[in-house]
C-alpha positions in Angstrom: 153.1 48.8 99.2 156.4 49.3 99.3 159.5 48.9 96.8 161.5 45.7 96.4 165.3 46.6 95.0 167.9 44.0 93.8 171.4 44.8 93.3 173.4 42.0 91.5 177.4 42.0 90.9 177.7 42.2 86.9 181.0 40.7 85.0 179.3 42.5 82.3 177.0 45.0 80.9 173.7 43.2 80.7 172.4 42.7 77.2 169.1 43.8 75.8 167.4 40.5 76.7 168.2 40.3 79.8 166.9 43.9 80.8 163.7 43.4 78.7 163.1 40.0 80.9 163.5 41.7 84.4 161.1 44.5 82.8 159.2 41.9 81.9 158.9 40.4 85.6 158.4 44.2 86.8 162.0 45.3 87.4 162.5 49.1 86.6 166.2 50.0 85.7 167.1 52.5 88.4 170.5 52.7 88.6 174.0 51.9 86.8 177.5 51.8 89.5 180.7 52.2 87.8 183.9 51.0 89.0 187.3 50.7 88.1 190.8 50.2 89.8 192.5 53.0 91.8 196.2 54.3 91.0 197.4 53.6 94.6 200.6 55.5 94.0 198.8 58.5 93.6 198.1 58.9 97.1 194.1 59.8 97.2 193.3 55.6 97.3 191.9 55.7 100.3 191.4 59.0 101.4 188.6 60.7 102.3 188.3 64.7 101.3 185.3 66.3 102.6 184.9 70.4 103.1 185.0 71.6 106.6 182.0 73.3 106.8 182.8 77.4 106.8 182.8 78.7 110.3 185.2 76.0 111.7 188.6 74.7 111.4 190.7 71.6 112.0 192.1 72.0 115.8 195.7 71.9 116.6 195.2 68.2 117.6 194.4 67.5 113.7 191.0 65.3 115.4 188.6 68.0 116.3 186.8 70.9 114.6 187.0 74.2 116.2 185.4 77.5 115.8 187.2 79.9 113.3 186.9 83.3 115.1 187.1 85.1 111.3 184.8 82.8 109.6 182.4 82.6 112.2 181.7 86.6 112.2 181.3 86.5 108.3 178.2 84.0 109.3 177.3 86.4 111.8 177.2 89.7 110.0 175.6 87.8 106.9 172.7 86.5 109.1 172.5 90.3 110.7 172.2 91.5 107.2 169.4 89.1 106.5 167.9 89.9 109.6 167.8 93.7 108.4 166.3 92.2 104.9 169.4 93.2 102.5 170.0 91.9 99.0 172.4 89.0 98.4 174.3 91.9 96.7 174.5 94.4 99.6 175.4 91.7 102.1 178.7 90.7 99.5 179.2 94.3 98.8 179.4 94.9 102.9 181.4 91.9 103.6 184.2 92.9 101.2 183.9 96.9 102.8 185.1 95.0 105.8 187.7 93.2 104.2 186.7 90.1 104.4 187.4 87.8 101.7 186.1 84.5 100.7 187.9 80.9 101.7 190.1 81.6 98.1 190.9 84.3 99.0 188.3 86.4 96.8 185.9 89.3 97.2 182.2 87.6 97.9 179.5 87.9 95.4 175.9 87.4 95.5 176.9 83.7 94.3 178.9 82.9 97.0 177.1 84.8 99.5 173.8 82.4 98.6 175.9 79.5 98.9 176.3 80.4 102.1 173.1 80.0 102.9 172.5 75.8 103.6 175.8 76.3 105.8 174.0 79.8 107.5 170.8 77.4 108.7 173.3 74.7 110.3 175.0 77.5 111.8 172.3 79.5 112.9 170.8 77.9 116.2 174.3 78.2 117.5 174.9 81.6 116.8 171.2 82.7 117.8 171.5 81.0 121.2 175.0 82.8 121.8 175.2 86.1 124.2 176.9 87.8 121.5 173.8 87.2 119.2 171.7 88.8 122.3 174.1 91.9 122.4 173.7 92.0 118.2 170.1 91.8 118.1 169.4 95.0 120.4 171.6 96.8 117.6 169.8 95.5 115.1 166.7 96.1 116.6 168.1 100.1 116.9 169.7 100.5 113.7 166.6 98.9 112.0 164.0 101.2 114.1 166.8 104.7 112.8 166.2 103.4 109.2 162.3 103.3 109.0 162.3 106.5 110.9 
């Protein structure tokens, strides 16, 4: 059996009697949507501002995404690093050795590094399927083998 929903335009908060009668026929307040008018002079009205997911860039014809070479080599070393089974720690600590700094401009932590890690499995199959991955993994494979020697 599925679920029935019901959403209704209000002109005003509904008033206790009202929400014990729907109870009362089996409704089940799920939800309250808020609204109000938008200051159109502020510019935002409009507009939407979504992140562009770390590893890409707006292209030069403002449309398309495109690779960013720096960005995507930060995915790339912190997936080698998991790969060789580092802490969240070691792989910030190596990524600011390198020099590479977060999106503000600050060192990684641990934090940041883990909340990397939804945009890490969107990025992943890409970067796996890639020759440079190939080339990588025969390091890894070598480095890893010299440390449990």
């Amino acid at each position: 059996m599925g679920k029935e929903h019901l959403r209704e335009p209000v002109a005003a908060p509904p008033t206790p009697d009202e929400i014990r009668q729907r109870a009362e026929e089996g409704w089940m307040l799920t939800a309250i949507e808020w609204e109000r008018e938008a200051d159109v002079m502020s510019g935002d009205a409009g507009c939407l501002k979504e992140e562009i997911p770390f590893g890409l860039r707006v292209a030069e014809d403002c449309v398309h995404l495109e690779e960013n070479p720096v960005e995507k080599e930060v995915l790339a070393l912190i997936l080698e690093m998991i790969v060789a089974d580092q802490p969240l720690s070691e792989i910030a600590a190596g990524l600011n050795r390198e020099g590479y700094r977060t999106r503000l401009e600050t060192e990684w932590t641990q934090i940041a590094v883990f909340n990397m890690l939804p945009r890490l499995i969107e990025a992943a199959p890409q970067i796996f399927s890639s020759e440079e991955w190939r080339l990588r993994r025969s390091e890894i494979k070598t480095r890893l083998a010299e440390i449990q020697v």
